[in-house]
PAVOZA-53991 format. One record per residue (C-alpha): residue in one letter; x, z, y. Coordinates in nm, 4 decimals. Example, Ala and Ser with C-alpha at 12.3 -4.5 7.8 and 13.67 -1.06 7.14 Angstrom:
+------+----------+----------+----------+
| rest |        x |        z |        y |
+------+----------+----------+----------+
|    a |   1.2300 |   0.7800 |  -0.4500 |
|    s |   1.3670 |   0.7140 |  -0.1060 |
+------+----------+----------+----------+
//
This chain:
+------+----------+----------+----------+
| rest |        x |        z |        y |
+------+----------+----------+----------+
|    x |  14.3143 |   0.8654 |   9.2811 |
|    x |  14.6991 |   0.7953 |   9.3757 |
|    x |  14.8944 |   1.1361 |   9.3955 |
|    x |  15.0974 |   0.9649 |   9.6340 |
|    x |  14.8270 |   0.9290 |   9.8703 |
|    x |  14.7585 |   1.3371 |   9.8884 |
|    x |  14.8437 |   1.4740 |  10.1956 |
|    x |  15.1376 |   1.7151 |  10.1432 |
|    x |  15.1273 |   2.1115 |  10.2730 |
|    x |  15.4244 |   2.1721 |  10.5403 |
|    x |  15.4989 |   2.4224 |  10.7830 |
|    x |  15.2113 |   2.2795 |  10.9808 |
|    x |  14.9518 |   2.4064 |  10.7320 |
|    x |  15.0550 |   2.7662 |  10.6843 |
|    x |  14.8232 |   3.0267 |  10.6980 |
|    x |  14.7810 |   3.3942 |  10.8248 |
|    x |  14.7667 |   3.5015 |  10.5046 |
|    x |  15.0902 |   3.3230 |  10.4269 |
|    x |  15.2829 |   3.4485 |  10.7361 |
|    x |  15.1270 |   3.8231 |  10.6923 |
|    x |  15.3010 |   3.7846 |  10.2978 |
|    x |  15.6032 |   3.6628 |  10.4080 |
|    x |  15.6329 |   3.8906 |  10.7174 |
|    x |  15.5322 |   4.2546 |  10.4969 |
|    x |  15.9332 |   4.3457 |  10.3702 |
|    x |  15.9984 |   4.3494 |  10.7831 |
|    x |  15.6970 |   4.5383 |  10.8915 |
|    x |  15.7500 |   4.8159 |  10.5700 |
|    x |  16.0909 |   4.8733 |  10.6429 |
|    x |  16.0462 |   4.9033 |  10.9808 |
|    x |  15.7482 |   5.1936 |  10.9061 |
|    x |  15.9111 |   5.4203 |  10.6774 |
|    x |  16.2536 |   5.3815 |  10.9789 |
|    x |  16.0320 |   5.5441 |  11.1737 |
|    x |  15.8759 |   5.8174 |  10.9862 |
|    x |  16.1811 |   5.8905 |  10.8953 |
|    x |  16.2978 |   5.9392 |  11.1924 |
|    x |  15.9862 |   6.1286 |  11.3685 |
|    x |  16.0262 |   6.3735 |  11.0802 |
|    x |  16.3553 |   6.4430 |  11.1254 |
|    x |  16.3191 |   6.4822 |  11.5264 |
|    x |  15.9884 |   6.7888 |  11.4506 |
|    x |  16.1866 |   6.9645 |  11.1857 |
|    x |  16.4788 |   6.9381 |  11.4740 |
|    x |  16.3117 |   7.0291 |  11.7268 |
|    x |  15.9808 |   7.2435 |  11.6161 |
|    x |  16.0310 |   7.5960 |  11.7203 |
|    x |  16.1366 |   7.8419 |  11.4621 |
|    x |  15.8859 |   8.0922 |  11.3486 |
|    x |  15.9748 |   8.4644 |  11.2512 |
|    x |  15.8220 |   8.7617 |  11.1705 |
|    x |  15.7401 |   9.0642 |  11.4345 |
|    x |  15.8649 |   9.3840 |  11.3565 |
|    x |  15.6076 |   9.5659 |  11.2094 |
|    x |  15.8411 |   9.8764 |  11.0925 |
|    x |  15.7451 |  10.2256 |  11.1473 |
|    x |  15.9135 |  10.5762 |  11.1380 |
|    x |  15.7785 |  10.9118 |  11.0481 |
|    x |  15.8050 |  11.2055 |  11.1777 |
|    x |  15.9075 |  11.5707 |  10.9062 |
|    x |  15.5876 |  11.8206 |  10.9028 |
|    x |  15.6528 |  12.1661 |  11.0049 |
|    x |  15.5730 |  12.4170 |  10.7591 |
|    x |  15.4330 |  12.7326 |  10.9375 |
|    x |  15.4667 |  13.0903 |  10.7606 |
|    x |  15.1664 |  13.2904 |  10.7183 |
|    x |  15.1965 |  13.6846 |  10.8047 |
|    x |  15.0697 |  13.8716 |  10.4986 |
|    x |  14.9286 |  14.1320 |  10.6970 |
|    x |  14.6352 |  13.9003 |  10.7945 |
|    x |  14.2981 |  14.0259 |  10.6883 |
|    x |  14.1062 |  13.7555 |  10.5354 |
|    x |  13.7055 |  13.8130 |  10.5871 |
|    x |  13.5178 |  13.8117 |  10.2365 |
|    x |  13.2629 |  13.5448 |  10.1271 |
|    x |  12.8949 |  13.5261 |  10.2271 |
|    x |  12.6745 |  13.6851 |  10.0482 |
|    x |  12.4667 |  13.4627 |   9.8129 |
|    x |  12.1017 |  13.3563 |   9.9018 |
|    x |  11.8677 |  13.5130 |   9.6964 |
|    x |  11.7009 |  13.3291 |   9.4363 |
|    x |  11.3156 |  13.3385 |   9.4788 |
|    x |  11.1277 |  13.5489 |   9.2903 |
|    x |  10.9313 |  13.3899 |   8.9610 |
|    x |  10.5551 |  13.4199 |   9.0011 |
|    x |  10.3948 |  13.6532 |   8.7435 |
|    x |  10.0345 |  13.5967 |   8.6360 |
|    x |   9.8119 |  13.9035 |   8.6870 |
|    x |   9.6091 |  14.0108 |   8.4754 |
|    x |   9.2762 |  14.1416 |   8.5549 |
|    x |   8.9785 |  14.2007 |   8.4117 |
|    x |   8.6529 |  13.9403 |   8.5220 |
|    x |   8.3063 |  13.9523 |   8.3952 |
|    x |   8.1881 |  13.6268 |   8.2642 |
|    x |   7.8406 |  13.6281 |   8.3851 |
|    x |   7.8750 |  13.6447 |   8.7690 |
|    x |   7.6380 |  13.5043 |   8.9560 |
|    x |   7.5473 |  13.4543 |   9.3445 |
|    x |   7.2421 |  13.5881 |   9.4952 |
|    x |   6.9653 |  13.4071 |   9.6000 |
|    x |   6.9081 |  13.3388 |   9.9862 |
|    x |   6.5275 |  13.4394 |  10.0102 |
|    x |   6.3239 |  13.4765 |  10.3512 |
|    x |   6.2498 |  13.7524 |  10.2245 |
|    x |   6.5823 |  13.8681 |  10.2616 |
|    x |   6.6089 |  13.6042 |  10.5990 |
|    x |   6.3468 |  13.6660 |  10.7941 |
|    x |   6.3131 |  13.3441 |  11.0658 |
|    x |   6.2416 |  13.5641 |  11.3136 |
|    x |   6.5700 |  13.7198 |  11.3097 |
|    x |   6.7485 |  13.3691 |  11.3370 |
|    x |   6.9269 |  13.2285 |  11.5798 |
|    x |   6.7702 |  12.9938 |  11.7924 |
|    x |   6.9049 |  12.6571 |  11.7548 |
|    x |   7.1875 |  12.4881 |  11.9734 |
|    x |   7.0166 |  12.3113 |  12.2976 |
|    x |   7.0552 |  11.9313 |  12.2918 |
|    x |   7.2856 |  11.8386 |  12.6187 |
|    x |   7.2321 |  11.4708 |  12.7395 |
|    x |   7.5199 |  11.2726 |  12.7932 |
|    x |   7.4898 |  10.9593 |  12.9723 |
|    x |   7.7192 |  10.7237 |  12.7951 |
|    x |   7.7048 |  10.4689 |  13.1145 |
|    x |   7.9742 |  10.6316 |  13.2559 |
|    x |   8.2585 |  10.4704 |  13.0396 |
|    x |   8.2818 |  10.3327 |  12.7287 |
|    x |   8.2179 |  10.5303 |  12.4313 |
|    x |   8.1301 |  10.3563 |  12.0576 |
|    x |   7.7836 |  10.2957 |  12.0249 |
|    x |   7.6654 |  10.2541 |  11.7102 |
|    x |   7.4180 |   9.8935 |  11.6613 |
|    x |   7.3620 |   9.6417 |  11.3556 |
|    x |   7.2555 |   9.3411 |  11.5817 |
|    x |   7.5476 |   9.2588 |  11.8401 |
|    x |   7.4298 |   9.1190 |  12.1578 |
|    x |   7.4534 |   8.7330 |  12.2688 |
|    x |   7.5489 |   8.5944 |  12.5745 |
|    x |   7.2279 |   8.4315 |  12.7026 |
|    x |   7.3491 |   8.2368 |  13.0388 |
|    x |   7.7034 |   8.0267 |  12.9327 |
|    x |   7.6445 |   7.7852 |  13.1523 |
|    x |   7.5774 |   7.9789 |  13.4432 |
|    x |   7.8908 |   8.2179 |  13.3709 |
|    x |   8.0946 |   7.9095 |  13.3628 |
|    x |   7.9807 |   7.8419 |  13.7170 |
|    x |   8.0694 |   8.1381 |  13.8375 |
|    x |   8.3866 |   8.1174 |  13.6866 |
|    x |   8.5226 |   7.8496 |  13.8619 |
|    x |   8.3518 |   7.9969 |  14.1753 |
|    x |   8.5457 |   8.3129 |  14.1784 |
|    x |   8.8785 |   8.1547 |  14.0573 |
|    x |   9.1000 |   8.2690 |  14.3322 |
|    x |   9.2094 |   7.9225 |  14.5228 |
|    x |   9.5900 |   8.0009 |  14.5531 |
|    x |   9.6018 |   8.0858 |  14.1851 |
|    x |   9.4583 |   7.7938 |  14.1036 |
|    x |   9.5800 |   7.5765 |  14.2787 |
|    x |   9.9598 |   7.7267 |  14.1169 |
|    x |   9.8497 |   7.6704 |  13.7829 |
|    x |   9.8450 |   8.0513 |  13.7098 |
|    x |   9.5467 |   8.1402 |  13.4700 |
|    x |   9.5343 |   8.4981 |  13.2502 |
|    x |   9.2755 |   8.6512 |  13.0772 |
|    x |   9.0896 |   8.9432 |  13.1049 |
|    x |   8.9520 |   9.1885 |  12.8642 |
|    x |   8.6183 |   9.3421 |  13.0057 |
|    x |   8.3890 |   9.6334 |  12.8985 |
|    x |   8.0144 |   9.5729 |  12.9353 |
|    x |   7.7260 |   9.8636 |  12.9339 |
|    x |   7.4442 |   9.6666 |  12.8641 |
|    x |   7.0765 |   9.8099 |  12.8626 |
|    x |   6.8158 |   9.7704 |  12.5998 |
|    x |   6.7014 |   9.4791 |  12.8290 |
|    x |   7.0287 |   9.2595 |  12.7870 |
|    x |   7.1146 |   9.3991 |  13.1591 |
|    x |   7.4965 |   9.4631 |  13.2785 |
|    x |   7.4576 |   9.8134 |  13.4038 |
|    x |   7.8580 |   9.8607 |  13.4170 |
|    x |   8.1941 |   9.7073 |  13.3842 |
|    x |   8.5284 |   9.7856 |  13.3829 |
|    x |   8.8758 |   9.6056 |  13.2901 |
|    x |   8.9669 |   9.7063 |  12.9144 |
|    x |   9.3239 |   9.5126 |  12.8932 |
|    x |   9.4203 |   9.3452 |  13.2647 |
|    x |   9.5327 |   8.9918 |  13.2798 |
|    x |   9.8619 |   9.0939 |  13.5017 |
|    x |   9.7353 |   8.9407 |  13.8261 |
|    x |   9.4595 |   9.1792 |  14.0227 |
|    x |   9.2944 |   8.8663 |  14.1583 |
|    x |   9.1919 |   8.7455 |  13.8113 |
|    x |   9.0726 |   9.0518 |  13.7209 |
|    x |   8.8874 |   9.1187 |  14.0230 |
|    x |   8.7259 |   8.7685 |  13.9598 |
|    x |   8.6516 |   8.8837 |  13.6086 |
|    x |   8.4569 |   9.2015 |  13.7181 |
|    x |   8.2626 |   8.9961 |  13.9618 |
|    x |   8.1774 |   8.7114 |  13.7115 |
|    x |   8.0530 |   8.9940 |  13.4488 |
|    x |   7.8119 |   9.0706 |  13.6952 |
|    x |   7.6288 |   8.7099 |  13.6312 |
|    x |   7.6037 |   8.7716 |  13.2652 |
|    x |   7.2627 |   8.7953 |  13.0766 |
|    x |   7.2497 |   8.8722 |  12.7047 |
|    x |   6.9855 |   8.9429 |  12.4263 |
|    x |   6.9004 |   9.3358 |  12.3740 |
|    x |   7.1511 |   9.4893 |  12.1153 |
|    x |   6.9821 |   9.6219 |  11.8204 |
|    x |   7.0074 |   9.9420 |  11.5495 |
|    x |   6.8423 |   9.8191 |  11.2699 |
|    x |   6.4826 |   9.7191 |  11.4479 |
|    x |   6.5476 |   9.9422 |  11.7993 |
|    x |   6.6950 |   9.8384 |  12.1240 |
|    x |   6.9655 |  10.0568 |  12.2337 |
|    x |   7.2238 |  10.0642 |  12.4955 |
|    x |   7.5874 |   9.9617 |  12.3834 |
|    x |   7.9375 |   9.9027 |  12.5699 |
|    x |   8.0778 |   9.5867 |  12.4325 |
|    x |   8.3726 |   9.3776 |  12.5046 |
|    x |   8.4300 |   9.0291 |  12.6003 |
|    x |   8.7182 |   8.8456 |  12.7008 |
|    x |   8.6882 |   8.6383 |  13.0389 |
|    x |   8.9535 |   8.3344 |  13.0694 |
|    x |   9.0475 |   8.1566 |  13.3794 |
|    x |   9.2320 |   7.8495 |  13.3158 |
|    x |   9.3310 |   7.4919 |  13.4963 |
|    x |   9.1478 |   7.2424 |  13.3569 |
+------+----------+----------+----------+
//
């Protein structure tokens, strides 16, 4: 290839690169000009700082003479110490023994007559009742009914729901006898509709060992928007 037939790099084919190189002594001297002189115009013109007084002066203590004729009270007396526990002697016969309780000596006729069972009738509020055989709730689907039956409307429809502890007295049949509101859900219409609703209930007899008995049990009734 002829050399002579190269195109040649002018002034027409500089680059940015090129003019950025050539134009960097301008642009550097032209920085550190001014830093120089914003430096010089805050350490000019920045306010000085000083110190606030922080001194203090004290004031001489006056020295007050005592009278000698001033009576000064003794000390307290010191506590007694308690005393030290002694150990007594005394003198006990080793073969003591305690009399034996004859009828002889207790006639029954001379007893008293024993205490008169009172009956209590543990319907009237909740009391513990002892059982091994909780009872079951017989009738879910029916409570459930009911449930959405007695929701008050204008709670409802507000999206307001609670619950509602309840104490039932049921019978040896699995019968609600008696109800009452054990922890209220905050709103008296919900547990009004609670106590109504525990009225619809049914459950198997609670059992001690193999005997129906009576028992107050709780059960929590919740009202909530489905």
């Amino acid at each position: 290839m002829n050399p002579q037939a190269m195109p040649s790099l002018g002034a027409e084919h500089e680059t940015e690169n090129d003019r950025f190189k050539r134009s960097f002594g301008s642009w550097f001297w032209t920085s550190m000009i001014a830093a120089t002189v914003m430096h010089f115009a805050i350490f000019q013109f920045w306010p000085t700082l000083t110190a606030e007084d922080v001194s203090f002066s004290t004031e001489d203590l006056e020295t007050i003479d005592i009278p000698d004729n001033i009576e000064i009270p003794p000390p307290p007396q010191r506590i007694a110490r308690p005393a030290v526990p002694v150990m007594a002697t005394a003198d006990i016969e080793e073969d003591i023994t305690i009399a034996p309780t004859t009828f002889a000596e207790n006639p029954v006729e001379d007893l008293p007559p024993p205490p008169t069972e009172r009956e209590y009738d543990i319907s009237l509020a909740p009391v513990f009742t002892p059982m091994t055989v909780r009872p079951e709730i017989k009738n879910e689907a029916e409570v459930i009914r009911a449930m959405e039956r007695e929701y008050p409307a204008i709670l409802r429809d507000a999206g307001i729901g609670g619950r509602v502890l309840v104490w039932f007295f049921i019978d040896e049949a699995g019968t609600v006898r008696n109800k009452r509101v054990a922890e209220t859900s905050g709103h008296s219409g919900l547990d009004e509709a609670a106590l109504k609703v525990a009225d619809i209930y049914r459950f198997t007899p609670a059992l001690n060992r193999d005997k129906k008995v009576q028992v107050w049990v709780q059960f929590t009734i919740t009202f909530q928007v489905r």
